[in-house]
C-alpha positions in Angstrom: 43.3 -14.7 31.4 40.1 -16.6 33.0 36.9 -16.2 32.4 35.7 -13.6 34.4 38.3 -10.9 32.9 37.2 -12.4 29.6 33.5 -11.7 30.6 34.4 -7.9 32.2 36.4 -6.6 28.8 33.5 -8.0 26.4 30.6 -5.9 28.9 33.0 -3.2 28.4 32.8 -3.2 24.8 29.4 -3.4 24.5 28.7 -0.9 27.0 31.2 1.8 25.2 29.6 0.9 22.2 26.0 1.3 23.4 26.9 5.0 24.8 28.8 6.1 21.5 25.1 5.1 19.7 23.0 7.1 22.0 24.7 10.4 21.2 24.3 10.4 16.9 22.3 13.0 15.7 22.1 12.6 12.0 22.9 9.6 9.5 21.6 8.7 6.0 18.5 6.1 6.0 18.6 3.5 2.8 16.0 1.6 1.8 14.7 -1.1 -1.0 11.2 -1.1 -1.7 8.4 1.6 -2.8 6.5 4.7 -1.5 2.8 3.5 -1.6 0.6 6.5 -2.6 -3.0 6.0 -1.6 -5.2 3.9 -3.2 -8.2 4.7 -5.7 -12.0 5.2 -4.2 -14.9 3.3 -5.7 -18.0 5.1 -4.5 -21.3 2.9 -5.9 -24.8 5.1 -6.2 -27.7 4.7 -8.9 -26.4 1.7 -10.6 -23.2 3.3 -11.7 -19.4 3.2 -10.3 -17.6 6.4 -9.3 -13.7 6.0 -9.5 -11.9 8.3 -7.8 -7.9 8.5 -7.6 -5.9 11.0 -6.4 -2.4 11.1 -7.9 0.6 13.9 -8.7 -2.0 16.9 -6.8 -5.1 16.2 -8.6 -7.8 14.0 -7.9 -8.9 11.7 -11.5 -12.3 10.3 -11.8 -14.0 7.5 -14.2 -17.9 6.5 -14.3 -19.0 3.1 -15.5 -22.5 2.2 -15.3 -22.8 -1.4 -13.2 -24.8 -2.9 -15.8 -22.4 -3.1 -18.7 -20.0 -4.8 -15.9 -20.0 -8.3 -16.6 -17.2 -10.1 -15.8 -15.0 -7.9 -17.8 -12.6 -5.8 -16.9 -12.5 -2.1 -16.9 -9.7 0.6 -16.6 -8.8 3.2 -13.6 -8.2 6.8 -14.3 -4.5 7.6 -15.6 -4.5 3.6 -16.5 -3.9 2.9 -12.6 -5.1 -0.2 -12.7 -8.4 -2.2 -13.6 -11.9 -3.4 -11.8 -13.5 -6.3 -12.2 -17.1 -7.1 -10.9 -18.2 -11.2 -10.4 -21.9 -11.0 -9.7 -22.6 -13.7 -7.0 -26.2 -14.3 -8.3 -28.3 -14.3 -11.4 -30.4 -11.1 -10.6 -27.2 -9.4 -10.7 -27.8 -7.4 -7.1 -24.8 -9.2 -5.2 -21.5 -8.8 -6.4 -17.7 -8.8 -5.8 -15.6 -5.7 -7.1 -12.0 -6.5 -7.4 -9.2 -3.6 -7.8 -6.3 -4.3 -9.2 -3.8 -2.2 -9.2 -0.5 -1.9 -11.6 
């Protein structure tokens, strides 16, 4: 068998292959990892922090007032998660809010 006849049975296989693909209709997808549900809303107005979170069909809320801050941490509705503010300067009206979530 040379080459060429080698070359012309492989196309073939792929080719039958390629058609026998194109025509499923259904199948089973697996898959490792997580389904991300959306992420919690931090809405900032007169010195305080609105939480907001949205989880199992109902929307979960927490208030903190931005002066009590800090550096320390505080929770998320339905123990999500925490915040954590870092003021950038010593007036304490620039700062960094980190969400982390669990």
């Amino acid at each position: 068998m040379n080459i060429f006849q080698l070359l012309v049975i492989v196309g073939m296989l792929f080719s039958w292959t390629a058609v026998s693909q194109a025509g499923v209709i259904g199948g089973v997808i697996r898959f490792a990892g997580s389904i991300v549900e959306s992420p919690c809303t931090v809405n900032i107005a007169d010195s305080k922090a609105n939480t907001q979170c949205y989880r199992n069909g109902k929307h979960y809320q927490a208030q903190q007032t931005l002066k009590n801050f800090g550096a320390t941490r505080n929770e998320l509705p339905l123990n999500l998660g925490t915040t954590e503010t870092k003021w950038l300067d010593k007036k304490k009206k620039l700062a960094v809010m980190s969400v982390i979530y669990r």
